[in-house]
C-alpha positions in Angstrom: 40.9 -4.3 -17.0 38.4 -2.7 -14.6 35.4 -3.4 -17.6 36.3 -7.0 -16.3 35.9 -6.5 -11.9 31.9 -7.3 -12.6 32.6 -10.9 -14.2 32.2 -12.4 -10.9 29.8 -15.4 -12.1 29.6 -18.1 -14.5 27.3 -16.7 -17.6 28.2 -13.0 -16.8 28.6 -10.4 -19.8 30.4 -7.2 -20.2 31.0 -5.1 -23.0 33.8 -2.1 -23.9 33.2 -0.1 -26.6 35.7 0.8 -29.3 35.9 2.9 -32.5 34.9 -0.6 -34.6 32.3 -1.2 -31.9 32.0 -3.8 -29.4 34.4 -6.2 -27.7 32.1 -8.6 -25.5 33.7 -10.4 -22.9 31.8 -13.6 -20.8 33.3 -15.9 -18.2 32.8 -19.8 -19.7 34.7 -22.5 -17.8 36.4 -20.0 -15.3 38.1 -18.5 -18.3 37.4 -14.9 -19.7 36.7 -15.6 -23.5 35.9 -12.4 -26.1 34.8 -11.4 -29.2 34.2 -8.0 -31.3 30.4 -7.2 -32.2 29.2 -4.7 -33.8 26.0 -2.6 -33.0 23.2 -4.5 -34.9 24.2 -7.5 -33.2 23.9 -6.2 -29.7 21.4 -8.2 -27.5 18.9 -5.9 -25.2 18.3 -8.9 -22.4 15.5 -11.1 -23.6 15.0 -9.8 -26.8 17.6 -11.2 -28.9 19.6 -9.4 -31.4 18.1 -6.1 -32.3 19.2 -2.5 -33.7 21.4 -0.6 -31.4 19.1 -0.8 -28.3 22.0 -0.5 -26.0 23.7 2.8 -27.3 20.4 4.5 -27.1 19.7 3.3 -23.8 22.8 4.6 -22.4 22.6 8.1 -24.3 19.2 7.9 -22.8 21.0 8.7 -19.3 24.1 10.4 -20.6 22.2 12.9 -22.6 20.4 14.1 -19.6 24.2 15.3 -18.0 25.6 16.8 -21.2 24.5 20.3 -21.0 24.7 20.3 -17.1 28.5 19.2 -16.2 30.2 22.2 -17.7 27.5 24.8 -15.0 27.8 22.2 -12.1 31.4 22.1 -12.3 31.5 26.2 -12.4 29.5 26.5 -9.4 31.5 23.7 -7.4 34.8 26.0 -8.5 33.1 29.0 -7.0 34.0 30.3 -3.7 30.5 29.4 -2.3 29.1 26.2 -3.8 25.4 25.1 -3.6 26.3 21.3 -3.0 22.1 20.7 -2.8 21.3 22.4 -5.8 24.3 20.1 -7.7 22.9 17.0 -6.0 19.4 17.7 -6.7 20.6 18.6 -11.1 22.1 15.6 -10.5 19.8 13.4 -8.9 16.7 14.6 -11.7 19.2 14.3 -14.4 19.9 11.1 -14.0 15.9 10.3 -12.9 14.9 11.9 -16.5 17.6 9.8 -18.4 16.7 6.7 -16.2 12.7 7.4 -17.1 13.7 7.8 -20.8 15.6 4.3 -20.8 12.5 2.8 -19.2 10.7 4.4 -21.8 12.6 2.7 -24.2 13.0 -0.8 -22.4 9.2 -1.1 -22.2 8.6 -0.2 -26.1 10.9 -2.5 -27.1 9.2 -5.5 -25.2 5.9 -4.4 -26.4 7.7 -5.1 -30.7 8.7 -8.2 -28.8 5.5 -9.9 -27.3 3.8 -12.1 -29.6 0.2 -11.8 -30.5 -2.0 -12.8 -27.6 -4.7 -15.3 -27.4 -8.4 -14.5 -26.7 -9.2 -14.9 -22.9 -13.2 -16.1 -24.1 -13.0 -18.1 -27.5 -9.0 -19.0 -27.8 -8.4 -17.2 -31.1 -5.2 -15.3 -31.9 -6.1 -11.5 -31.5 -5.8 -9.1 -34.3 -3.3 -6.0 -33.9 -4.7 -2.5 -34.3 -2.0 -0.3 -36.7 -2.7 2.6 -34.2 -0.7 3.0 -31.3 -2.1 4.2 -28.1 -0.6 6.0 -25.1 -0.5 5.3 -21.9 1.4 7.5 -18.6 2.4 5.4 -15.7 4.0 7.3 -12.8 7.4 5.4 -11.7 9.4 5.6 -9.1 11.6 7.4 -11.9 8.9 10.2 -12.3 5.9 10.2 -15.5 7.1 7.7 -18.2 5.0 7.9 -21.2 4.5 4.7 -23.8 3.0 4.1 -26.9 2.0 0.3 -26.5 0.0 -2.0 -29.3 -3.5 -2.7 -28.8 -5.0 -6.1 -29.7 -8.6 -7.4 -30.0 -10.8 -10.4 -31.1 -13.3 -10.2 -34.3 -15.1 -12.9 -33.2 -16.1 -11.4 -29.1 -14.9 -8.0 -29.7 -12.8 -7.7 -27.0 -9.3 -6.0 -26.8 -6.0 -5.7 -24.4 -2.6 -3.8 -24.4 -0.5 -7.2 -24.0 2.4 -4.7 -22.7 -0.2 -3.5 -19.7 -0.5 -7.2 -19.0 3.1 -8.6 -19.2 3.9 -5.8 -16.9 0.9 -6.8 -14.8 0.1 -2.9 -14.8 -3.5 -3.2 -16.5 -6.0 -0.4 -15.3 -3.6 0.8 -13.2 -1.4 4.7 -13.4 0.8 3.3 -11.1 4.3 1.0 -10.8 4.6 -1.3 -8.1 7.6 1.0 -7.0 5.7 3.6 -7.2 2.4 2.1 -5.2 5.4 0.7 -2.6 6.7 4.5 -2.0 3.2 5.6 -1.4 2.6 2.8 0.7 5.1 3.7 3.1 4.6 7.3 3.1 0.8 8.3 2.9 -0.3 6.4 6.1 2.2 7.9 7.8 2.1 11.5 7.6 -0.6 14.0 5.9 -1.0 14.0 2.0 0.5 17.3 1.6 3.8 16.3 3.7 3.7 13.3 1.4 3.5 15.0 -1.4 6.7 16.9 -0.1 8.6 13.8 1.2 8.0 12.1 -1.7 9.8 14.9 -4.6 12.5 15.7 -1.6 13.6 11.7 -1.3 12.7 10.3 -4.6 12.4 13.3 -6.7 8.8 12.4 -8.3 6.3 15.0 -8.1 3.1 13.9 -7.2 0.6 15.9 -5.7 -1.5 15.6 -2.6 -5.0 15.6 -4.0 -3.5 12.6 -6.5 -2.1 10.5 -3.8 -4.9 11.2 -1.4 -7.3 9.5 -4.2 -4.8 6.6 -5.2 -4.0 5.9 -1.4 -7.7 5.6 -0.5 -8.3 3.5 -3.2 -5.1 1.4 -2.7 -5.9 1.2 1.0 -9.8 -0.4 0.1 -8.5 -2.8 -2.4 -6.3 -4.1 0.6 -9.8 -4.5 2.7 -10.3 -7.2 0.1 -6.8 -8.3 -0.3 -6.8 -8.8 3.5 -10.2 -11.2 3.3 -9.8 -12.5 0.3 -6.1 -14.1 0.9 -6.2 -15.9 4.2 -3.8 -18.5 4.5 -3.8 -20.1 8.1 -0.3 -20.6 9.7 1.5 -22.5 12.4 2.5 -20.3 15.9 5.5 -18.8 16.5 5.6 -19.8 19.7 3.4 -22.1 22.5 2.9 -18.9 24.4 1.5 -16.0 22.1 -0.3 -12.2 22.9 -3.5 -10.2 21.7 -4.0 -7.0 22.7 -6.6 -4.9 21.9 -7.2 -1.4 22.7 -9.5 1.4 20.8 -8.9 5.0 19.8 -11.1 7.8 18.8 -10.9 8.6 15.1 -12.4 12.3 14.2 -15.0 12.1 11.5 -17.6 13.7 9.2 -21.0 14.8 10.5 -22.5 12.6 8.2 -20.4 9.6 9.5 -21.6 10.2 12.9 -24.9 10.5 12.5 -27.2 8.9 15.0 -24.6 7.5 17.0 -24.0 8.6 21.1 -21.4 10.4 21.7 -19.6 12.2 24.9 -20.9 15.6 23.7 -23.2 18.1 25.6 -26.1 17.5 23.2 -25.1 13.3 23.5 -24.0 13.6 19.7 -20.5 12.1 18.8 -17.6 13.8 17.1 -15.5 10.7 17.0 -16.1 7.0 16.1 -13.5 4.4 18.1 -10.8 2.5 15.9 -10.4 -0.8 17.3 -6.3 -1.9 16.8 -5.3 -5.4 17.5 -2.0 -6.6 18.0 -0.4 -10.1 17.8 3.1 -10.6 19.2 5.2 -12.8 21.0 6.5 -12.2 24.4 9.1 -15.2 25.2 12.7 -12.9 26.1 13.6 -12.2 29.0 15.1 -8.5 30.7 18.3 -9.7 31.8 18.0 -7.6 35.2 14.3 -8.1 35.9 13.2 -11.5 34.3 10.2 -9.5 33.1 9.0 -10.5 29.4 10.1 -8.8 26.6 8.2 -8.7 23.4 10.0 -10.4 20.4 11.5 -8.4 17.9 10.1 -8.8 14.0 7.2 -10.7 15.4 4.4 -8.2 15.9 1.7 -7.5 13.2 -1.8 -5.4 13.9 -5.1 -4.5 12.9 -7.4 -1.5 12.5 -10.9 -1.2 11.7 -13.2 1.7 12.7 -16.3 -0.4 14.0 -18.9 -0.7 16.2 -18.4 -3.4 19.3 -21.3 -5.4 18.3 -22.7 -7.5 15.3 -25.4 -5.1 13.5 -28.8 -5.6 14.7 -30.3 -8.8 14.0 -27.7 -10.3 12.6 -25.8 -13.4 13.7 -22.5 -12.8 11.9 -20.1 -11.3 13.9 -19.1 -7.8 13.9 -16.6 -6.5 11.0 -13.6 -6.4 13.4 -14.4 -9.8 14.6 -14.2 -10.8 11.7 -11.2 -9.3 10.5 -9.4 -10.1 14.1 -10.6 -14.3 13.3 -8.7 -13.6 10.1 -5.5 -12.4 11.4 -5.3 -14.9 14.0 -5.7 -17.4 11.7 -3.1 -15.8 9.6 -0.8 -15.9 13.0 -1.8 -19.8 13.9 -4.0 -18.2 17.0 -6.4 -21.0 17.3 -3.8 -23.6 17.4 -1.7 -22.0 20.1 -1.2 -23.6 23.4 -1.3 -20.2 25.6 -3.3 -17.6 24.4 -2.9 -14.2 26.4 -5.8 -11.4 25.9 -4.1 -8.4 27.6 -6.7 -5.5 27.4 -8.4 -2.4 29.6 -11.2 -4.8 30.6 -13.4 -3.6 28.1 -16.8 -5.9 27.5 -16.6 -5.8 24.2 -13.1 -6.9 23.6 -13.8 -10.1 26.7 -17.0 -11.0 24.2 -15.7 -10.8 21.2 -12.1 -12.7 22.4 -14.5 -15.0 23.6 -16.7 -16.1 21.0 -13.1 -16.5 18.2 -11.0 -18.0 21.1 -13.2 -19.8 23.7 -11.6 -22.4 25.8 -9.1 -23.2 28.7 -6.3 -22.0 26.8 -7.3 -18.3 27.0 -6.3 -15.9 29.9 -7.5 -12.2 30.0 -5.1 -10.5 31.6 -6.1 -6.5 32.9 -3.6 -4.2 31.9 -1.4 -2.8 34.6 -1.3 0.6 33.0 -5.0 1.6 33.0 -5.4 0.1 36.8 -2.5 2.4 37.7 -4.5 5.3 36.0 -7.4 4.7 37.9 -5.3 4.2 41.2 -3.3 7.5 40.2 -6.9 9.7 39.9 -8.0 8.4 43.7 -5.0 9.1 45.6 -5.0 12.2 43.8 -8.3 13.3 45.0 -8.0 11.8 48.4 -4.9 13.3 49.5 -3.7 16.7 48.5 -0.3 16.5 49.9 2.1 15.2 46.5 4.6 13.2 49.3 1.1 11.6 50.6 0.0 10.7 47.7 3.0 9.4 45.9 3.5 7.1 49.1 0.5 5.7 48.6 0.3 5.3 44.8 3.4 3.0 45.2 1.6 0.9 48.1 -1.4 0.4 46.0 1.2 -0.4 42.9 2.6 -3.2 45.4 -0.5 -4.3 46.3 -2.1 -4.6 43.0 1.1 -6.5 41.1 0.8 -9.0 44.2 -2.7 -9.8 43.4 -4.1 -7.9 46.6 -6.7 -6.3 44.5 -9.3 -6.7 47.0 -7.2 -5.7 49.3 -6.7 -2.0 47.8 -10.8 -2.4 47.1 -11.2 -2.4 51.4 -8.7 0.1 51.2 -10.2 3.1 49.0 -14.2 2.0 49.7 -14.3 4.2 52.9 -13.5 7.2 50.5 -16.1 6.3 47.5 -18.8 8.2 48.8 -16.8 11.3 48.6 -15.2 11.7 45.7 -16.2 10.3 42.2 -12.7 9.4 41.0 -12.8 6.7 43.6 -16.0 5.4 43.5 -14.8 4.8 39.6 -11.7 3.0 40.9 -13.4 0.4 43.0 -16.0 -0.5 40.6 -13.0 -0.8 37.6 -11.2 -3.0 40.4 -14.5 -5.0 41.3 -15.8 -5.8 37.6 -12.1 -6.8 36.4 -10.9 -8.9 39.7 -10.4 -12.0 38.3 -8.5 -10.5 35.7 -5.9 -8.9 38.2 -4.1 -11.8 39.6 -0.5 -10.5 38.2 1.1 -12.6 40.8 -0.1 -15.5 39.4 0.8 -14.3 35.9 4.6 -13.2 36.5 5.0 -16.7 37.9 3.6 -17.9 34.7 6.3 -15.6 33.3 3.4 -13.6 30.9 3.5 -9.8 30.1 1.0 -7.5 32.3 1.1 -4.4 30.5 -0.6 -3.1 27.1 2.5 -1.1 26.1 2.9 -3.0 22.3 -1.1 -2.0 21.7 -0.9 1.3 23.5 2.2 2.6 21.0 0.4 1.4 18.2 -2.5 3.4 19.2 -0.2 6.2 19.3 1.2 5.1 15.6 -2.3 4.9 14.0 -3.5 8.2 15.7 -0.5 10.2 14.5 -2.2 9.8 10.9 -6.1 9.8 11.7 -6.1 12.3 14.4 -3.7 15.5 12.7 -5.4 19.0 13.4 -8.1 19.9 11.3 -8.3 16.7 10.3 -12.4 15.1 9.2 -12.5 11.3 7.9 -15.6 9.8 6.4 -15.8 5.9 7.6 -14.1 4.6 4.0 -11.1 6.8 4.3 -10.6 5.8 8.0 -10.8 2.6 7.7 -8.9 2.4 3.9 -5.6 4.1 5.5 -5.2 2.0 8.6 -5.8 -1.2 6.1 -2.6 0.4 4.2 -0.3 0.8 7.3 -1.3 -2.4 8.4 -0.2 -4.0 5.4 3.1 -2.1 4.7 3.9 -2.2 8.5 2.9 -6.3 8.7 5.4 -6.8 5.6 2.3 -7.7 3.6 2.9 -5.4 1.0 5.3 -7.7 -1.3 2.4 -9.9 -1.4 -0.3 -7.7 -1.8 1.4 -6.0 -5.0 1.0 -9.6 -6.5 -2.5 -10.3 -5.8 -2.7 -6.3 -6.7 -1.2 -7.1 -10.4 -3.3 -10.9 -10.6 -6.7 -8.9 -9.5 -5.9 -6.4 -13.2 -5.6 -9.0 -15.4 -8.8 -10.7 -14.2 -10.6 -7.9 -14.3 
């Protein structure tokens, strides 16, 4: 019988329904074994036997299609059929009856859970013969409940014992729901999400609402993120850091008082730093050059400032937060730590004073000493043949470790134009940090690529047109991609539901 194809483990239960009711069928000993129920003594999972929970569960869902089959099937008979408009009947109908039977499910377990116990004195807590409502928004769309609410004579205190079995207290949202949100609000504006979000999972939700749950999801996981450290083992004996900046546009308010690139010295933008942990041990098959490994890469973004605040000796906010994720990674126990960065002072101090030792190496990033090389020869020789001759000299030169070489080179030419002068200074202040002979021997990675694109990933959310963040919301949405794009967000939904029921 094809009711039967799902009894594929020990335990398993199916039932077909009949004009006299129910015939349930189990497997027991490798054997399929039945017997006829009727409607009062169907089980709802959990609950024991109850009254018909079942049937109403599945008219739930069926009800929803009833009135719609007989139009859908007209229009698929017609000579030009709207297949999305019969997907999309579809797709809601069967969201509605699916909200309605969760509707249901959670009501039920509400009748179901006993009296709780007082959190302060230990005393069973009274039940209140009034109902109350609650809306939670699913990934099924709005579902509605009345739940009981219970309280202690002797402190006064209450709780909805549904809220907390479902580990849902104070909050409006499922952890589905916070999980599509997640994964959608970081990533693209809150009006597109809004879109993205009734197009893919047919729940309307609207832009100004997930802008204000998003900001405040994204904060609690500023705390989620300090508050659950657990230090880890390395992947590997080799591992990477690189850390790059990018300019965040934000509110005058939010800039106030700090120097910026602007005519007037006033700043439009505040930098936000981006670290990135990865592993680097495969190899290209043609080049031997290191590849970065694959599902090994998490990062970190905080909009701060490069130093501790004044007179303070803690270290800065992203210091802090970057000592966190490396110990998260097992960064202080590896054997090879390699710092790949623009040669930025700030990112050398701070690397530094978490990481000091032998077992650091800073390594300057090929890319930006190509950029700098690429804006000489481009002011010293006007001639595109010249100059792209010489670019790939100088790319030679600098990846074996004749950076002082290229130095003697472009010096004669400082004093004329700016771009070069810039060049040799860059080259000067990073040399040590520009012995890539030395570190392609050592089979390391010379380039910031993994930081750069992540750069790119964070500013295709915090710099869209038009676009004005004050410091909470810029730092509360790169906190949310980091987490859903670290594979943090499983465990953050738990410390999420523990954090309601302390509260």
């Amino acid at each position: 019988m094809a009711y039967l194809e799902g009894l594929g483990r020990e335990g398993a239960t199916m039932l077909h329904p009949h004009e006299g009711g129910y015939t349930r069928y189990w497997l027991e000993g490798g054997e399929v074994r039945s017997c006829d129920i009727t409607e009062g003594e169907l089980p709802l999972a959990g609950f024991g036997p109850v009254g018909g929970p079942l049937p109403a569960l599945l008219g739930a869902v069926l009800a929803e299609f009833g009135s719609q089959l007989p139009k859908l099937a007209a229009d698929l008979a017609s000579g030009a059929p709207d297949l999305d408009s019969v997907e999309r009947v579809l797709r809601d109908s069967s969201l509605c009856g699916g909200a309605t039977a969760l509707k249901l499910l959670f009501e039920r377990l509400d009748e179901a859970l006993p009296p709780p116990e007082c959190a302060s004195c230990g005393k069973l807590m009274c039940r209140r013969h009034a109902r109350k409502k609650k809306t939670w928004l699913t990934r099924l769309g709005q579902v509605e409940v009345e739940r009981s609410y219970y309280y202690c004579r002797s402190c006064g205190k209450g709780l909805f014992p549904l809220d907390r079995a479902l580990g849902l207290e104070g909050g409006a949202l499922t952890p589905g729901m916070l999980s599509v949100m997640a994964e959608t609000t970081p990533m693209m504006s809150f009006d597109a999400a809004s879109r993205h979000i009734a197009n893919l999972a047919g729940v309307n939700a609207s832009s100004s609402s997930l802008q204000r749950w998003s900001l405040a999801l994204g904060e609690e996981v500023l705390r989620f993120e300090q508050e659950e450290v657990v230090e880890d083992s390395p992947l590997e004996s080799r591992m990477y850091l690189a850390v790059d900046g990018t300019g965040v546009p934000m509110r005058k308010d939010d800039v106030e008082g700090i120097a910026g690139k602007q005519e007037d010295g006033r700043a439009k933008t505040r930098e936000a730093k981006l670290a990135v942990i990865y592993t680097a041990e495969e190899r290209d098959p043609e080049t031997g050059a290191a590849l970065k490994g694959k599902g090994g890469e998490t990062s970190s973004c905080l909009i701060d400032s490069a130093a501790a605040a004044s007179g303070s000796r803690d270290p800065s906010d992203f210091a802090m937060r970057l000592d966190r994720e490396a110990l998260r990674r097992g960064l202080h126990g590896v054997e090879d730590l390699v710092v790949i960065s623009d040669g930025a002072e700030w990112i050398r101090n701070t690397c530094e004073e978490l990481f000091g030792g032998g077992k650091v190496t800073f390594v300057l990033d090929m890319f930006h000493a190509l950029e700098y090389a690429g804006d000489a020869v481009k002011a010293i020789f006007p001639d595109k043949a010249e100059r792209d001759r010489r670019f790939e000299g100088i790319k030679a030169d600098l990846e074996a470790g004749r950076a002082a070489k290229v130095i003697r080179e472009l010096e004669p030419f400082s004093g004329r134009y700016k771009q070069v002068e810039a060049c040799c200074r860059y080259y000067r202040n990073n040399i040590e940090r520009m012995r890539c002979n030395q570190y392609g021997d050592r089979g390391m990675q010379i380039g910031s690529g993994v930081v750069e694109s992540g750069c790119k990933r964070y500013r295709l959310r915090l710099k869209r047109p038009g676009t004005r963040w004050s410091k909470t919301g810029a730092n509360a949405m790169p906190a949310l991609k980091s987490c859903f794009i670290n594979l943090r967000l499983p465990d953050f939904l738990d410390w999420h539901a523990r954090q309601a029921i302390v509260a």
